[in-house]
C-alpha positions as CSV (number, residue, x, y, z in Angstrom):
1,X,0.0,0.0,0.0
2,X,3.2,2.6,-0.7
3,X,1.6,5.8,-1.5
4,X,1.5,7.6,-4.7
5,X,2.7,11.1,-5.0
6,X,2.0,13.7,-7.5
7,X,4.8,14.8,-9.7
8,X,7.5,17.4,-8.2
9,X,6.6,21.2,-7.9
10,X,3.4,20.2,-10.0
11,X,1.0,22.6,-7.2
12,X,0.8,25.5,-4.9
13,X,-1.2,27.5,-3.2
14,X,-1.5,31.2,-3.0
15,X,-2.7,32.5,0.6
16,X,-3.9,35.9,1.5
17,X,-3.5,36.9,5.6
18,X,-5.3,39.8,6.4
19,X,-5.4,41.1,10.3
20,X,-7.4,43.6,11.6
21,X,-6.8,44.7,15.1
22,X,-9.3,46.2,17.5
23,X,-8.6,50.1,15.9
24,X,-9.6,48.8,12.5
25,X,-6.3,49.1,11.6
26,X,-5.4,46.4,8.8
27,X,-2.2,44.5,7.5
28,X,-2.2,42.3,4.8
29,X,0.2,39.9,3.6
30,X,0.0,37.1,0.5
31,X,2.7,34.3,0.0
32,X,2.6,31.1,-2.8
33,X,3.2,27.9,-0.3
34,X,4.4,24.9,-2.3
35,X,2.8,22.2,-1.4
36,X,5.1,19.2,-3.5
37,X,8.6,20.3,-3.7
38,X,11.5,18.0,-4.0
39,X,12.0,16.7,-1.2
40,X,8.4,16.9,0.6
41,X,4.7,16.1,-0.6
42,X,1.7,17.1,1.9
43,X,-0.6,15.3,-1.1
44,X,-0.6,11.6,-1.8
45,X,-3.0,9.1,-2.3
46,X,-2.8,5.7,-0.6
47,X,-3.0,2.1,-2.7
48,X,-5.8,-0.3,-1.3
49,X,-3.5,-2.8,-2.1
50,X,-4.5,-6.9,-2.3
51,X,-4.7,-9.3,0.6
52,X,-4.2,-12.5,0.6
53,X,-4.3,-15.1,3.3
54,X,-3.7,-19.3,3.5
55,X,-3.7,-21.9,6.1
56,X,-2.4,-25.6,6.0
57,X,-4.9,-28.0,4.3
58,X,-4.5,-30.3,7.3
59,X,-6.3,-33.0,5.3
60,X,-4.2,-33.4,2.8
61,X,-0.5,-35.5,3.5
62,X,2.2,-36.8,0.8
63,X,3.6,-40.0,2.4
64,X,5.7,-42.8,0.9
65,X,5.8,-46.4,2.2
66,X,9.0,-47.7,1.9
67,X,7.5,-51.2,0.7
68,X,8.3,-52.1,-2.6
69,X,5.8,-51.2,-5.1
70,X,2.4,-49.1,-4.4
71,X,0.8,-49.2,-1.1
72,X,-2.6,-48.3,-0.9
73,X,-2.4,-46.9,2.8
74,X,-0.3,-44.7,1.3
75,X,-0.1,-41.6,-1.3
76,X,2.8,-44.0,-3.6
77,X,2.5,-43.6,-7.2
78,X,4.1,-45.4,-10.4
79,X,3.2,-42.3,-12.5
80,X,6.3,-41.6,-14.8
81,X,5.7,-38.4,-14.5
82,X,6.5,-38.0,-11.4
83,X,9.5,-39.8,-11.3
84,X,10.8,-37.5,-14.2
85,X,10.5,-34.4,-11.5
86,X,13.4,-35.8,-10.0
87,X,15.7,-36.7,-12.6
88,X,18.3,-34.0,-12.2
89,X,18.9,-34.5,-8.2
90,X,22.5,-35.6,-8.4
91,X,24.1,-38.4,-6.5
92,X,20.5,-40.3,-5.8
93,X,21.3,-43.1,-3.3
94,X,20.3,-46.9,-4.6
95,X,19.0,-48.2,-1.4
96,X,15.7,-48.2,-2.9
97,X,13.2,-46.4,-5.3
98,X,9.9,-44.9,-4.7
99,X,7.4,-42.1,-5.2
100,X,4.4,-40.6,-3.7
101,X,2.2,-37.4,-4.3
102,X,0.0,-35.4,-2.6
103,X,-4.2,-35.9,-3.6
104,X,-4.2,-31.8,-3.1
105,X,-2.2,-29.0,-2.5
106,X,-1.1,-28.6,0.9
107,X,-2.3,-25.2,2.1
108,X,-5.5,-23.7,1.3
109,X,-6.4,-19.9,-0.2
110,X,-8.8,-18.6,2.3
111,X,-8.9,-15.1,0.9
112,X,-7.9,-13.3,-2.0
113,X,-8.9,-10.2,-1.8
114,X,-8.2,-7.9,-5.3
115,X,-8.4,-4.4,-3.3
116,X,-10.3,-0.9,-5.7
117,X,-7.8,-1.6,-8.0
118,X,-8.9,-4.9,-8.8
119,X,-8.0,-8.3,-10.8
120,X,-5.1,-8.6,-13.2
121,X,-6.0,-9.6,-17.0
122,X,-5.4,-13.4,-15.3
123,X,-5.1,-13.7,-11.7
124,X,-1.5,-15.9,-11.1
125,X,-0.9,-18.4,-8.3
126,X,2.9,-19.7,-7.7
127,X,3.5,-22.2,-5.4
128,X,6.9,-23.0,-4.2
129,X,8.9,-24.5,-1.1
130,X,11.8,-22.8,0.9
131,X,13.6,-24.3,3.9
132,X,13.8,-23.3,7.4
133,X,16.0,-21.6,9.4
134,X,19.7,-22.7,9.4
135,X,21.3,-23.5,12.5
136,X,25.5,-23.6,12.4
137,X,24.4,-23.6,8.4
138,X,23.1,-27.1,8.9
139,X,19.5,-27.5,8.3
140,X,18.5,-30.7,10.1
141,X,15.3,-32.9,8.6
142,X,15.4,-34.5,11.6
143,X,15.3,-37.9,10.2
144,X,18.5,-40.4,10.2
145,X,19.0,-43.1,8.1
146,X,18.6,-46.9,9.3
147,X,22.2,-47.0,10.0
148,X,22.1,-43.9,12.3
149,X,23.6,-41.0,9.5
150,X,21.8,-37.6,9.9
151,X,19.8,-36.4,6.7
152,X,20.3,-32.2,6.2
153,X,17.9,-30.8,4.0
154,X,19.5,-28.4,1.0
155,X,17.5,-26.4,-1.6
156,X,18.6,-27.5,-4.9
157,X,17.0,-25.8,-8.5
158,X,13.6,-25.6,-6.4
159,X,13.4,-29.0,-5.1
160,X,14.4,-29.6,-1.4
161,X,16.7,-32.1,-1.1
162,X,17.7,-34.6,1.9
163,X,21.0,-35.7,1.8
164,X,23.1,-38.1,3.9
165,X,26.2,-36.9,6.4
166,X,28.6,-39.4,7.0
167,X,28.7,-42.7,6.3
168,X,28.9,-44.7,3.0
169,X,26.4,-42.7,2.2
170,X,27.8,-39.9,2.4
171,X,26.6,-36.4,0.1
172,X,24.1,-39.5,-1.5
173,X,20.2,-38.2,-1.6
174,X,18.4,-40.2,0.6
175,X,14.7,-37.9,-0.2
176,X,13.8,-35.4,-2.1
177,X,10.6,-33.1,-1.9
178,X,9.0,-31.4,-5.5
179,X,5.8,-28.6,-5.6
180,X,3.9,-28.7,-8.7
181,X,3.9,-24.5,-9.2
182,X,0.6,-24.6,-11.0
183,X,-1.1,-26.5,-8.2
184,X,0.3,-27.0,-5.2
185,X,0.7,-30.5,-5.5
186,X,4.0,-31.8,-4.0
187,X,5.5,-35.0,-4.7
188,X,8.2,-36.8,-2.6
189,X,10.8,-39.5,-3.9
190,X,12.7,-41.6,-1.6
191,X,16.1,-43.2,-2.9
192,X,17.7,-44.6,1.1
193,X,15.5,-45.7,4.1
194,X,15.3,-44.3,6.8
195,X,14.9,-45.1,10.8
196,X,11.5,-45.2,11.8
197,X,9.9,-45.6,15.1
198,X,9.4,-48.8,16.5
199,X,6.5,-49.9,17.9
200,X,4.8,-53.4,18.9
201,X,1.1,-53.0,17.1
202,X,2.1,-51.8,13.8
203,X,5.2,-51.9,11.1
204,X,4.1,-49.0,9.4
205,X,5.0,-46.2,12.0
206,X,5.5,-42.6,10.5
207,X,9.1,-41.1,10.4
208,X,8.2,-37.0,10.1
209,X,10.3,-33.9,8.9
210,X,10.9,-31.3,11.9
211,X,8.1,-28.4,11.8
212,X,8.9,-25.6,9.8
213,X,12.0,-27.9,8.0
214,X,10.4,-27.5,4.9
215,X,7.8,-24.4,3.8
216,X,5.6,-23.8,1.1
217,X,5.0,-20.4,0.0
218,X,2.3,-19.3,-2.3
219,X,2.9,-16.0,-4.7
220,X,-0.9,-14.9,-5.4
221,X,-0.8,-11.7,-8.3
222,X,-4.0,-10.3,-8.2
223,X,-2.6,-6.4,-9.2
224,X,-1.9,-6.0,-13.1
């Protein structure tokens, strides 16, 4: 909402002062005040600019069971197409091979709101991902693989990457994490296990990213 200004030196305004004291005696004095000079404008108008909020579709999830082939409990997929968003992540572990994607995107426009000026010629959505915040310049996933190696997450061409410190693994990507920027959609391949929870009911326990590891951000252009 940065104001707009009117051009330099482009108005002023001539006043009159005229006093008149209890004698009827008079003075009378007239001076041009510039109102927009160089440096200072007393006239502006403010932009209603857009607004635009989102929350986190919480009922939507990307996750990938490391069972060979597609589970159904989970969100895998054999789509080639998927596959092919990862095909320039260098140095891909060969642990194993998987994929999954998201049904939906993962946060949710709850307002868009165009302001006086209103729409563009074609409203634009963007979505993308960005990490977290650094600590020591390690950004931690908070997941290890099954032999106990951290996984730091790194933000490669626009694809989040989890890679493997130490080890034989070493530098090799163990994950890696792709937004569709039309939709929101974000896919998730999975080249190295990692350690998962134990517990004694179930073999299919959860292994999470630490909150706020990995963001999504959403670039909404509703001002041509």
């Amino acid at each position: 909402e940065a104001p707009l200004y009117l051009p330099e030196s482009s108005l002023s305004i001539n006043l009159t002062v005229k006093l008149t004291d209890n004698d009827d005696d008079e003075s009378e004095a007239g001076a041009a005040v510039v109102v927009i000079d160089g440096n200072t404008t007393f006239i502006s108008f403010d932009d209603d600019g857009p607004k635009v909020e989102i929350s986190a579709n919480t009922a939507v999830t990307v996750t990938h069971d490391e069972t060979a082939g597609v589970d159904a409990d989970a969100d895998d997929t054999a789509d080639g197409a998927v596959a092919a968003l990862f095909a320039g992540v260098g140095a891909q572990g060969d642990d194993m091979e998987g994929y999954a994607q998201s049904s939906a995107a993962l946060v949710t426009i709850d307002l868009a709101d165009f302001g006086t000026d209103g729409a563009a010629d074609s409203e634009d959505t963007v979505y993308s991902l960005e990490l977290g915040e650094a600590v020591d310049d390690v950004l931690d996933s908070g997941l290890t693989t099954t032999d106990g190696h951290p996984i730091h997450l790194f933000l490669e061409g626009g694809i989040i990457v989890g890679r493997v410190s130490g080890g034989d693994d070493d530098g090799e990507a163990a994950f890696a994490i792709a937004i569709d920027p039309a939709n929101g959609k974000v896919s998730l391949a999975q080249w190295i296990s990692v350690t998962n929870p134990t517990s004694p009911d179930s073999y299919d326990e959860p292994a999470s990213l630490l909150n706020e590891a990995v963001k999504v951000v959403v670039t909404v252009i509703l001002e041509g």
